[in-house]
C-alpha positions in Angstrom: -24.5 33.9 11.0 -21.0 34.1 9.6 -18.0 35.9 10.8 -16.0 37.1 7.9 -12.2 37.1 7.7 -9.8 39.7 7.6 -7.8 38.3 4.8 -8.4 35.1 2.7 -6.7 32.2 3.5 -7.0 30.0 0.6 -6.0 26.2 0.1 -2.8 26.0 -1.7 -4.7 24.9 -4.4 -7.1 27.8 -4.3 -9.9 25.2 -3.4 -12.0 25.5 -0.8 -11.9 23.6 1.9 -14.4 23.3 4.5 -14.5 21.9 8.1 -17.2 20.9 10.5 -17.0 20.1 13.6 -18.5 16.9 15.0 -19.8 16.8 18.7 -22.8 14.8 20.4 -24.9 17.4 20.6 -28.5 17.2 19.4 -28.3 20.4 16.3 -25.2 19.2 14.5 -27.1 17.1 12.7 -28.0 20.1 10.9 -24.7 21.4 11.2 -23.5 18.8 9.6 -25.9 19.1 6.7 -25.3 22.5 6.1 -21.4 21.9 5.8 -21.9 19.3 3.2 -24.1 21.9 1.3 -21.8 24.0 1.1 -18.8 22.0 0.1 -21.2 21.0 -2.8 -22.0 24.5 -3.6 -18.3 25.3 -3.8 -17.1 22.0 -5.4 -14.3 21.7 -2.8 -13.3 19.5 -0.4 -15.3 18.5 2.8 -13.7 17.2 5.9 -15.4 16.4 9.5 -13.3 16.9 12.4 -13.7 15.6 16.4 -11.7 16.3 18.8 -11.3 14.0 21.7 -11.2 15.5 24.8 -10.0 14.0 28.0 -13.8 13.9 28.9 -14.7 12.3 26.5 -15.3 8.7 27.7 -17.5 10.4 30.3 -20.0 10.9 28.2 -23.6 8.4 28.6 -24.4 5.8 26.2 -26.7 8.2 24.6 -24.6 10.8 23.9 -22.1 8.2 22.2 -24.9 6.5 20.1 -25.3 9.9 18.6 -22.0 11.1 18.1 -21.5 7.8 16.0 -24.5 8.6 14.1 -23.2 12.3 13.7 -19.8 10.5 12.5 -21.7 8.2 10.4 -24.0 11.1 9.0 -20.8 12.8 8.2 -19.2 10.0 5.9 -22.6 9.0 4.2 -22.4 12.7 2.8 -18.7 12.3 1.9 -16.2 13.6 4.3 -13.5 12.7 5.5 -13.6 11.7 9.0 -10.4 12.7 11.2 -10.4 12.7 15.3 -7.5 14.1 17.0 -6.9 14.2 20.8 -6.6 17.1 22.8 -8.2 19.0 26.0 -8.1 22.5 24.4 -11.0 22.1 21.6 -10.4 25.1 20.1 -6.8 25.4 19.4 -7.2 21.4 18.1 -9.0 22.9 15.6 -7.6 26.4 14.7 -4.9 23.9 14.6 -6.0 21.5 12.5 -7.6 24.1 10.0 -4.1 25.5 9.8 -2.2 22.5 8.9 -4.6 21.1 6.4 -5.3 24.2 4.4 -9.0 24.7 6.1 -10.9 27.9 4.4 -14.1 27.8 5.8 -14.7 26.4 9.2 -18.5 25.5 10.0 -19.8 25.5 14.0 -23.1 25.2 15.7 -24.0 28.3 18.5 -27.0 27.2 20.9 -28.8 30.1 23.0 -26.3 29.8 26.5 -25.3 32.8 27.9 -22.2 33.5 29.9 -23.4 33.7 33.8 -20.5 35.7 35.3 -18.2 38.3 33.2 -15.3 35.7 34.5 -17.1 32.7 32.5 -15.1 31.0 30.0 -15.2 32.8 26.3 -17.9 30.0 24.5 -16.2 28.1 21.1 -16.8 30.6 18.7 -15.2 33.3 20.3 -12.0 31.6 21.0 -12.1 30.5 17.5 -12.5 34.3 15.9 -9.7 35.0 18.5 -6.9 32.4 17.2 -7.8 32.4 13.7 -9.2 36.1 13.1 -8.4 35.0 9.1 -10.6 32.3 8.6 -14.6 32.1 7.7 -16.5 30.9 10.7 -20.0 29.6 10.1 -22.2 29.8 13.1 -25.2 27.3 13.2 -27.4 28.6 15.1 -29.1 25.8 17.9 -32.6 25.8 17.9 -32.0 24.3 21.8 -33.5 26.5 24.1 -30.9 27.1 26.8 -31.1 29.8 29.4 -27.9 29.0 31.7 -24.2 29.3 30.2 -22.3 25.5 30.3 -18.6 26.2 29.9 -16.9 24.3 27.0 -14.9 22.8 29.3 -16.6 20.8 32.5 -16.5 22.4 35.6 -14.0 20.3 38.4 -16.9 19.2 40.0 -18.1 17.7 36.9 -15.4 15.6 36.8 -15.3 14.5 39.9 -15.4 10.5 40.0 -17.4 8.9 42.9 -14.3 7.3 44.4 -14.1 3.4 45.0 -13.1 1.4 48.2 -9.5 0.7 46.9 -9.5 4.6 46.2 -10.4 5.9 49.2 -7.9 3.0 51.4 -5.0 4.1 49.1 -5.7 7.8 50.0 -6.1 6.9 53.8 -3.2 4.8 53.4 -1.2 7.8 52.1 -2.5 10.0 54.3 -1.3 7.8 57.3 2.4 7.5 55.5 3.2 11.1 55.1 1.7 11.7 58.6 4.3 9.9 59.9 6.8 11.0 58.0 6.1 14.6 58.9 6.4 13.7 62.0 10.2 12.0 61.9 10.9 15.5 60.4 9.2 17.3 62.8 11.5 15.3 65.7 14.5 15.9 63.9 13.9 19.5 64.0 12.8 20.2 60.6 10.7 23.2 60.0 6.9 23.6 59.2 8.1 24.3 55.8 9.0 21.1 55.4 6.6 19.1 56.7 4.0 21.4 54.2 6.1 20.5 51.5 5.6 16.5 52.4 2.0 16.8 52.3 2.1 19.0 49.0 3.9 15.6 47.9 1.3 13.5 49.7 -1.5 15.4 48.1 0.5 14.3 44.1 0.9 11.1 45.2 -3.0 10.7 45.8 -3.8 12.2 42.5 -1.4 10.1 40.7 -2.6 6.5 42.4 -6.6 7.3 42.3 -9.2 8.3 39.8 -10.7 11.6 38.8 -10.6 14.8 41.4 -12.6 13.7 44.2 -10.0 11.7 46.6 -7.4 14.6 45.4 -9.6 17.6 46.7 -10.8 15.6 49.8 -6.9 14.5 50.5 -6.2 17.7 50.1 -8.6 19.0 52.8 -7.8 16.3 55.3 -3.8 17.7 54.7 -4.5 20.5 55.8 -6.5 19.6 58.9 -3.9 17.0 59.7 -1.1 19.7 59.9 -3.3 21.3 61.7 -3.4 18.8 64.2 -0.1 17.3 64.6 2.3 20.0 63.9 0.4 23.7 64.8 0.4 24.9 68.7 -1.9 23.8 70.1 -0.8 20.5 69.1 -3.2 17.5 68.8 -6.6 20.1 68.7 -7.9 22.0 65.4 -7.2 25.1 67.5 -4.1 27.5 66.4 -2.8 30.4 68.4 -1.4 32.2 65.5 -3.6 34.3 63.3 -1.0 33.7 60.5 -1.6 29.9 59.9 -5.1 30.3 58.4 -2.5 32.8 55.9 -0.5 29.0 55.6 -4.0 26.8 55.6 -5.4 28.7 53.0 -1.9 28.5 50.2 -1.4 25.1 51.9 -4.8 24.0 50.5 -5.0 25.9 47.5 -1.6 24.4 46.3 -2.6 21.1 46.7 -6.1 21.3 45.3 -4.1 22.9 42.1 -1.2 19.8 42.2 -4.0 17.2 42.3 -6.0 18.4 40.0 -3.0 19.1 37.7 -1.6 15.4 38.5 -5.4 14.2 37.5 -4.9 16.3 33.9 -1.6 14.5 33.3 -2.7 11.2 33.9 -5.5 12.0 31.5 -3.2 13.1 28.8 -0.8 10.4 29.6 -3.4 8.2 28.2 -4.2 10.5 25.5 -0.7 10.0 24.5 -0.6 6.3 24.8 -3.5 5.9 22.7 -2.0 8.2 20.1 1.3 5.9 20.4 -0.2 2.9 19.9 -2.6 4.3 17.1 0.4 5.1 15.2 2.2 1.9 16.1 -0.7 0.2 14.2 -1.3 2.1 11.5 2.8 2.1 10.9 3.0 -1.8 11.4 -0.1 -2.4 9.2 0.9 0.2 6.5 4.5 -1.9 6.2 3.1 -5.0 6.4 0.2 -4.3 3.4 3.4 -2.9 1.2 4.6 -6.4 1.3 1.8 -7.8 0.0 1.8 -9.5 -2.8 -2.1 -10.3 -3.8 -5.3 -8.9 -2.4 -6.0 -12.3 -0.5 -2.5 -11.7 1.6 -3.8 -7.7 2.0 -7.1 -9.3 3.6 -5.7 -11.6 5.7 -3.5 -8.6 6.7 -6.4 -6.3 7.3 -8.4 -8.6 9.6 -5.6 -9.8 11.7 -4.5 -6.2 12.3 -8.6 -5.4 13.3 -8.9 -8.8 15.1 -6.3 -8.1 17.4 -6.8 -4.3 17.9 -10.7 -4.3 18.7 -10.6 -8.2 20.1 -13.4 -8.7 18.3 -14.3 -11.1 15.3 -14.2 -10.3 12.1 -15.8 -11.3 8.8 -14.4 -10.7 5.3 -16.8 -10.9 1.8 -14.1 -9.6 -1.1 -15.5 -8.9 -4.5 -15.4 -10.7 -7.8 -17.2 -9.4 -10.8 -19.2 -7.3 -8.1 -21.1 -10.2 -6.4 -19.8 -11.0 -3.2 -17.8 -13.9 -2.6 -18.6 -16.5 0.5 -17.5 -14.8 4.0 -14.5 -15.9 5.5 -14.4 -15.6 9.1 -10.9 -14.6 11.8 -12.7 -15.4 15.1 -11.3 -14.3 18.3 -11.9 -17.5 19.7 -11.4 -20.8 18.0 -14.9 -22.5 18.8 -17.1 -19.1 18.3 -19.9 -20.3 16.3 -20.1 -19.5 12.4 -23.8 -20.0 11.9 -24.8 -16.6 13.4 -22.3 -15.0 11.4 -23.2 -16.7 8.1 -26.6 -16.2 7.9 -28.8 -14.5 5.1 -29.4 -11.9 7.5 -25.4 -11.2 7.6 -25.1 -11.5 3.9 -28.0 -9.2 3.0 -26.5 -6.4 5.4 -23.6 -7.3 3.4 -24.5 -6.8 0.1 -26.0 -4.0 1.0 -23.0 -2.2 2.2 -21.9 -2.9 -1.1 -23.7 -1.9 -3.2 -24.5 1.3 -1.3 -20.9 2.5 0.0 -22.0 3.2 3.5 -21.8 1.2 6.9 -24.8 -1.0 7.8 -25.4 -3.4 10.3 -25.4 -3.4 13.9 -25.1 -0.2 16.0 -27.0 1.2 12.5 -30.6 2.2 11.2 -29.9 -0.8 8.3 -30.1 -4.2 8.8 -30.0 -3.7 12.2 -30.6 -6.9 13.7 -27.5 -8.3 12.6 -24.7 -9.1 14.2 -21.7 -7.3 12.8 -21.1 -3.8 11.7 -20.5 -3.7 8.0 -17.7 -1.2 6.4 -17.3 -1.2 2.5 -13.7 -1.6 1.4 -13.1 1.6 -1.1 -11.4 4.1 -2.4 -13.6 6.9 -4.2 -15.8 4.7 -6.0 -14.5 1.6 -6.6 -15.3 -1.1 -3.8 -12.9 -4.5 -3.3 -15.0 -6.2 -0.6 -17.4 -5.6 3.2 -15.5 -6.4 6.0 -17.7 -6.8 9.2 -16.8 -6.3 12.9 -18.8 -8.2 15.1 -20.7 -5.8 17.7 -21.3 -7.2 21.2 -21.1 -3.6 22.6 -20.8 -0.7 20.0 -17.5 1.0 19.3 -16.0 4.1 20.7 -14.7 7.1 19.0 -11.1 5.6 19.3 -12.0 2.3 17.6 -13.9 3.6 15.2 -11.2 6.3 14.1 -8.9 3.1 13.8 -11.2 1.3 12.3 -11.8 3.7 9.3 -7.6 4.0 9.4 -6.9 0.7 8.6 -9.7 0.0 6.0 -8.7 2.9 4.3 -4.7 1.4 4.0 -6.4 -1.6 3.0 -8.3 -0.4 0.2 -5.5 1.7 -0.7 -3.1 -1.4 -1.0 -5.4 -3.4 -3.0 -6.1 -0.6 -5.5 -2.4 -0.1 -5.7 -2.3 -3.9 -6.4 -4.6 -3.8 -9.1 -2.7 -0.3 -10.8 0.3 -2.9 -10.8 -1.6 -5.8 -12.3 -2.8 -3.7 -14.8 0.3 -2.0 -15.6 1.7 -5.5 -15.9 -1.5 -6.3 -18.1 -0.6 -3.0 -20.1 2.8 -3.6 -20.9 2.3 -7.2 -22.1 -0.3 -5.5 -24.3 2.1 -3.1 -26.0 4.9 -5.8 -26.2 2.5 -7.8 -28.2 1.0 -5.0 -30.9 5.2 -4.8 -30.7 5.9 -7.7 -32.1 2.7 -8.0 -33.7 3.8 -4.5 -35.5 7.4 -5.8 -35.6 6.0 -8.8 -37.3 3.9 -6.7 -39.9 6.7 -4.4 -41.1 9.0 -7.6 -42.0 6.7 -9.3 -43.4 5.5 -6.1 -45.8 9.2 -4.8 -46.2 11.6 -8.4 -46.4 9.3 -10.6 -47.6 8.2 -8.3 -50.9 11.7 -8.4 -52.3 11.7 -12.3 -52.6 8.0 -12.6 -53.4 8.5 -9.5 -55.8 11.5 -11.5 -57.6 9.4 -14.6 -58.0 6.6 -13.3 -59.2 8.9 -11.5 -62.0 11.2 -14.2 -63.2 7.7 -16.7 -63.2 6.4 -13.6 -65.6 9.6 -13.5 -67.3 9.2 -17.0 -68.0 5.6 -17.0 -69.4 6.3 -14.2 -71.7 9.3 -15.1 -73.3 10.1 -18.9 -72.5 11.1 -19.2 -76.5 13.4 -16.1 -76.7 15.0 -17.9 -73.4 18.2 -19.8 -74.1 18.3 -22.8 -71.6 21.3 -21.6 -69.3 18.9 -18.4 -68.6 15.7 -20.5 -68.0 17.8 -22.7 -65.4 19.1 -19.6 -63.5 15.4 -18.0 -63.4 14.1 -21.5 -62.1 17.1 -21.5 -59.8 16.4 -18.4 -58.9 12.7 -19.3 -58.3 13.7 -22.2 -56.3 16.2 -20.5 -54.0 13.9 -17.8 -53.4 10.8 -20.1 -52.5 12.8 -22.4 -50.3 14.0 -19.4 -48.0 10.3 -18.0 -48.0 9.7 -21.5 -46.7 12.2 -21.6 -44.2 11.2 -18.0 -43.0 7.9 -19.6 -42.3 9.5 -22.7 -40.7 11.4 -20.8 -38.4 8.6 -18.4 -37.3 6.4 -21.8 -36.8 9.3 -22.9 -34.4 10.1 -19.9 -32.1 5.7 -19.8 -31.5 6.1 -23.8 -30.7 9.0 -23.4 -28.6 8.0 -20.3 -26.8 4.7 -21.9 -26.5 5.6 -25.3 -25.2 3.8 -27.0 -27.8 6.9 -28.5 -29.5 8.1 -32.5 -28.8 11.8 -33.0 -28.8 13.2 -36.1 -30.2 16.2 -36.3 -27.5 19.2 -38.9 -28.7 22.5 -39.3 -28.4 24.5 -37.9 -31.0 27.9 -37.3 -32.2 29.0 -33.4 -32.4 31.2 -33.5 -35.7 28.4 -35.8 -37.2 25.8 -33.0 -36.6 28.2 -30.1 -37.7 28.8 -32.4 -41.2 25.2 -32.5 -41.5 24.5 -28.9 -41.1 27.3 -27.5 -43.6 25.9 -30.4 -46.0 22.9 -27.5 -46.3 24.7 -25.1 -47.2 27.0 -26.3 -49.7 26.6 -23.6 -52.8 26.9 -20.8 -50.2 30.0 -22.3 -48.1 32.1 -21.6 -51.2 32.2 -18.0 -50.8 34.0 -18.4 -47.2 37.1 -20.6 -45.8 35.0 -22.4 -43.6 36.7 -24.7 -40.8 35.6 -27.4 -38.5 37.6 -28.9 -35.1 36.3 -30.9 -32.8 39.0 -31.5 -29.9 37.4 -35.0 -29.2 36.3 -37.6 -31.8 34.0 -39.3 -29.7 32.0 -36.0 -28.1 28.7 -36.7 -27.3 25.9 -34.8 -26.8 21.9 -35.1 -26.0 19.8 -33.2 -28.6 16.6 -33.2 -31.2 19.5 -33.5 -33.9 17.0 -32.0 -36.6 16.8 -28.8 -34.4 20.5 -28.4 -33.6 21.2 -28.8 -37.2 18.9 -25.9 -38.1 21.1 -23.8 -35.3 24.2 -24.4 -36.7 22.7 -23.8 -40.2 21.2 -20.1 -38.9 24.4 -19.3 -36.9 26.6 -20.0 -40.3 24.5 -18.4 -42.2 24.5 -15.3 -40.0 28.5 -15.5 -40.4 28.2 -15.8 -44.0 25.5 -13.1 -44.4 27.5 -10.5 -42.3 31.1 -10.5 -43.1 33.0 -10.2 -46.5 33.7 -12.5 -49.3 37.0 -14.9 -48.7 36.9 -14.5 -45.1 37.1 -17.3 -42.6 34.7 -18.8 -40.4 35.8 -21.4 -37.4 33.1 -24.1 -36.8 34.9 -25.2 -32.8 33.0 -27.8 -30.8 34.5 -28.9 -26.8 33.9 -30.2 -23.7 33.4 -27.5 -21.0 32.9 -29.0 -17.9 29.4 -31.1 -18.3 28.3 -29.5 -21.5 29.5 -29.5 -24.6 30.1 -26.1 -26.2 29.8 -25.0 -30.0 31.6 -22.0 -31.3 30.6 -20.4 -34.7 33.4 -17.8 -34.8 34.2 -15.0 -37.5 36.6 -12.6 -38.4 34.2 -9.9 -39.9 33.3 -6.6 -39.0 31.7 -7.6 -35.9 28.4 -6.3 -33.7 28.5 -3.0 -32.1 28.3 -3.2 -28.2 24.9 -1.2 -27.9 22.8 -3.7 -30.2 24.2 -6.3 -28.6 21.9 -7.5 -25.7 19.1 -7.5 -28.5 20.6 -9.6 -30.9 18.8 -12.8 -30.0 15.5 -10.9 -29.6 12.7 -11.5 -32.3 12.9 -9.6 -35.6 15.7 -7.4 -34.6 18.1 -6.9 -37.4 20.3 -3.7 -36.3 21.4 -1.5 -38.5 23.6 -3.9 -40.4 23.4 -3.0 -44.2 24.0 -6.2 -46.5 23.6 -6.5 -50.4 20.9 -9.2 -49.4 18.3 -7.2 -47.6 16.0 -9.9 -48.0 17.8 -12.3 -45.5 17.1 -9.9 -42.6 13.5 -11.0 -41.2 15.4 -11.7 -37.8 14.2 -15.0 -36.9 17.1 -17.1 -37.2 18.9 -16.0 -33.7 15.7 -16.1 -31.9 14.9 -19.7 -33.3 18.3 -20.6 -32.0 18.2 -19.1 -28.5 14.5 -20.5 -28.2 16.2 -23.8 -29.2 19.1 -24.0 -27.1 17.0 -23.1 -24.1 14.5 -25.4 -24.4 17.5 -28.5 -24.5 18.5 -26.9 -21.1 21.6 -24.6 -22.7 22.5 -21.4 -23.3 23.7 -19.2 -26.3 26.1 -16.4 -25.9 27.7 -13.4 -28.3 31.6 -12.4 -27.4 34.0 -10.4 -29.7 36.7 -12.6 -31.3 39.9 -10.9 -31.4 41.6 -9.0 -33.1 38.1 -8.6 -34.7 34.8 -10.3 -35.7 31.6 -12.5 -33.4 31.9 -15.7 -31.7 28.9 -17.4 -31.2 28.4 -19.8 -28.5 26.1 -22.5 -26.9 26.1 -25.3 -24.8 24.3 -28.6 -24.7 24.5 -31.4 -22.1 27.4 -33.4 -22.7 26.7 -37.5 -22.0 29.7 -39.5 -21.5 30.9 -42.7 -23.7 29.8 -45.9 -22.2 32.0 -48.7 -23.4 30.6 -52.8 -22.3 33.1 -54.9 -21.5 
């Protein structure tokens, strides 16, 4: 049967969503069933909803076996399980449906009839009422039922068979507002009064005892004991006046309504608590995972959090290369014993929860001998681990709604872990086929010039070595030479950054002078030195520095050459070497055009050349201020670029400065 809507109410996506709701009872099995078909049929999404009434601990063990099955039943065919708390069933769901974009709500309907015209409406009815816009699936329940059961129970259904402490607090109260009524009644209070001190009495009793029973009975044995003490005749159940059974009867029906309305609040007090401290968990365990770094610290998170809100043990198996690792136990108790819990039994139920997504264990048809009840950890399809719950006694609807909660932040948290790490894997990736690219395009574009020019003064040479005078044979060999020696050096350099960078590189650390290892480094580049006013000053003689000399040369070699490369014929370049502090610094300053501030930061980054135009294209691979950088680092310095003024670069790094020792 299906009661159709006035208007649709769509998702917001224009999906459909559909809704059924869970219960204990026997046919929602195939309620349940049906719901699933249909969110198949309509390829939308399928969520299973419970609402937790404040009766709902009164249910038998039998009824809760099968409500977890229902619940189970209803995630094994892939819905989302939510509970929510509330005594009105109905508006909890024409609630629920409204908030989460419900379109199609599916119900079950057994045969009960209403009994009196003043019965309660049954679920159905009170749904079409509040949400008159919505699809309603009826079910019908193949339960024969001839009497009408109101959704709600009836107060004597939830009366509580009172204890001893129970009934001597309600005595007890009894007895103190009594004699209270009775100081008023000597003082000259009115009946009014003292019926308002047993109305207060009759709270009082609801509030300290459990269920209905000691609040109706209290309020019965109010009403006979104003009758006693404080109606003419006094001290006999008699009463002259007509009027009082008038003030008996709203005396008695005013308490019976304040108990049993003080009974309701303490019920949804709890409610309320549970709710708070659900969401106290699920908060603290939600900011806790974000701070997790790896998916063993989100684990260890996870099953502390369950340890210490179910008090039971718990047993983790995570995942690698989908075989499941060795369980790690949190025990509640330091000396529980591991055996049971480590069995192949255990492991079996395990890996069967693995592979099949769905709980198994204890409480459950699977593997049900074992000890703890087995959850996958997963998100859609991708599973990270089991986590197990060890099951003395099975778990309510509360724990198990936690339960689901928290594995579903852990799996989320791990799966966000993994988007990072892969990220992180991604972007290393594309900074390699970078440079790898980077590395391709200088290669194929810088290095043809040189090879180009080798190739055609060697040709030159073979063709027409006789027509050749002998000054032009020396400048094509010259030329030959210079341009092989740089392709060598290219080569060298790029060999040094991947050593460096790599760690594979041994320094030979000494002791050297600084101006000794400036000399040596202009002695390279004689020929080209000419074209530039170069200048060395060392403020101290006897500066001292620990280095691989060999190394430090070829970083003063690239940073002059740099100099020389970039800035106009006849200018000047300042080779300045100091102490500063416990290093000693190195300055290769010019006074050419200098570096623009945006390309700056990448300067010293590998086979970056800018956009820096030179006559010599084929000196712009952009190794040699990476090599130096790479260099400089590794001896424990650093390397710096700062404008020299009026104009120009100064280049700068630092190596650590050792002090003259002199033996007397």
């Amino acid at each position: 049967m299906q009661m159709k809507k006035d208007e649709k109410h769509g998702s917001m996506d224009g999906a459909e969503h559909i809704m059924v709701c869970l219960s204990a009872s026997p046919s929602n099995e195939k309620i349940i069933k049906t719901a699933a078909k249909m969110a198949s049929a309509f390829g939308g999404s399928f969520t299973a909803l419970y609402v937790k009434s404040v009766n709902a601990d009164k249910m038998d063990e039998f009824d809760k076996k099968r409500l977890q099955r229902n619940i189970q039943l209803a995630e094994q065919l892939g819905a989302e399980v939510t509970i929510t708390h509330g005594e009105d069933v109905s508006f909890q769901i024409a609630e629920y449906a409204r908030i989460s974009g419900v379109t199609q709500i599916v119900i079950g309907r057994s045969n009960i009839r209403r009994r009196h015209f003043w019965s309660k409406p049954t679920l159905p009815e009170k749904l079409t009422e509040i949400v008159p816009n919505l699809d309603i699936h009826i079910i019908p329940d193949g339960t024969i039922v001839t009497t009408y059961k109101a959704s709600g129970e009836s107060v004597l259904g939830k009366l509580v068979v009172p204890n001893f402490k129970d009934v001597f607090i309600m005595l007890l109260l009894l007895v103190a507002i009594t004699l209270l009524g009775l100081v008023f009644y000597q003082l000259g209070f009115t009946e009014a009064n003292v019926i308002a001190i047993y109305i207060l009495g009759v709270l009082l009793i609801s509030l300290f005892t459990r269920g209905y029973a000691c609040g109706i009975v209290g309020s019965l044995m109010s009403v006979i004991l104003f009758n006693f003490f404080f109606t003419e005749p006094r001290l006999t159940l008699h009463a002259y006046d007509s009027r009082y059974a008038v003030t008996f009867g709203i005396m008695l029906s005013v308490s019976i309504m304040t108990g049993t309305l003080a009974s309701k609040l303490k019920l949804h007090a709890k409610m309320s608590a549970q709710n708070a401290f659900r969401t106290k968990v699920l908060l603290d365990t939600s900011l806790l995972l974000q701070k997790a770094q790896s998916d063993e610290e989100v684990i260890n998170i996870t099953a502390t959090q369950l340890m210490k809100l179910l008090n039971r043990s718990i047993v983790v198996y995570t995942a690698k290369k989908d075989v499941l690792s060795k369980g790690k136990l949190f025990p509640v108790e330091s000396e529980e014993n591991n055996e049971e819990l480590f069995n192949d039994l255990e492991y079996n139920a395990a890996g069967w929860v693995y592979k099949n997504h769905h709980r198994g264990g204890a409480t459950t048809d699977v593997y049900k001998q074992a000890k703890c009840l087995y959850h996958a950890i997963r998100i859609n399809d991708r599973v990270y681990g089991v986590i197990g719950v060890r099951m003395e006694k099975a778990l309510d609807s509360f724990e198990s709604s936690m339960l689901l909660s928290i594995l579903g932040e852990c799996a989320l948290s791990m799966d966000n872990n993994r988007n990072v790490k892969e990220k992180e894997m991604a972007a290393v990736l594309a900074k390699n086929e970078q440079l790898r690219a980077n590395l391709l395009r200088a290669i194929s574009h810088d290095l043809r010039t040189p090879l180009t020019a080798i190739s055609g003064n060697a040709e030159n040479v073979l063709k027409n070595y006789e027509k050749l005078d002998a000054d032009m044979r020396d400048q094509i060999f010259k030329e030959i030479f210079d341009d092989s020696q740089w392709l060598i050096g290219i080569v060298e350099n790029l060999l040094s950054v991947t050593r460096i960078e790599e760690g594979r590189m041994n320094f030979n650390m000494s002791i050297q002078l600084m101006d000794e290892v400036i000399n040596e480094a202009l002695a390279h580049i004689r020929q080209k030195r000419n074209r530039h006013d170069i200048v060395v000053c060392c403020e101290d003689e006897l500066l001292l520095a620990k280095m691989d000399a060999k190394l430090i040369v070829q970083v003063i070699i690239n940073l002059v050459e740099n100099a020389i490369k970039y800035t106009p014929y006849g200018t000047s370049i300042r080779i300045v070497a100091k102490k500063k502090k416990k290093a000693v610094a190195v300055s290769v300053i010019d006074d050419g055009p200098g570096i623009p501030k945006e390309i700056k930061p990448r300067v010293f980054d590998m086979f970056y050349t800018g956009e820096n135009k030179i006559a010599d294209s084929r000196r712009s691979l952009g190794l040699g201020l990476a090599l130096c950088k790479s260099i400089i680092n590794a001896h424990g310095g650093e390397i710096t670029l700062t404008d020299n003024q009026p104009q120009g670069c100064n280049f700068t790094f630092t190596l650590p400065l050792e002090e003259v020792k002199i033996d007397e």
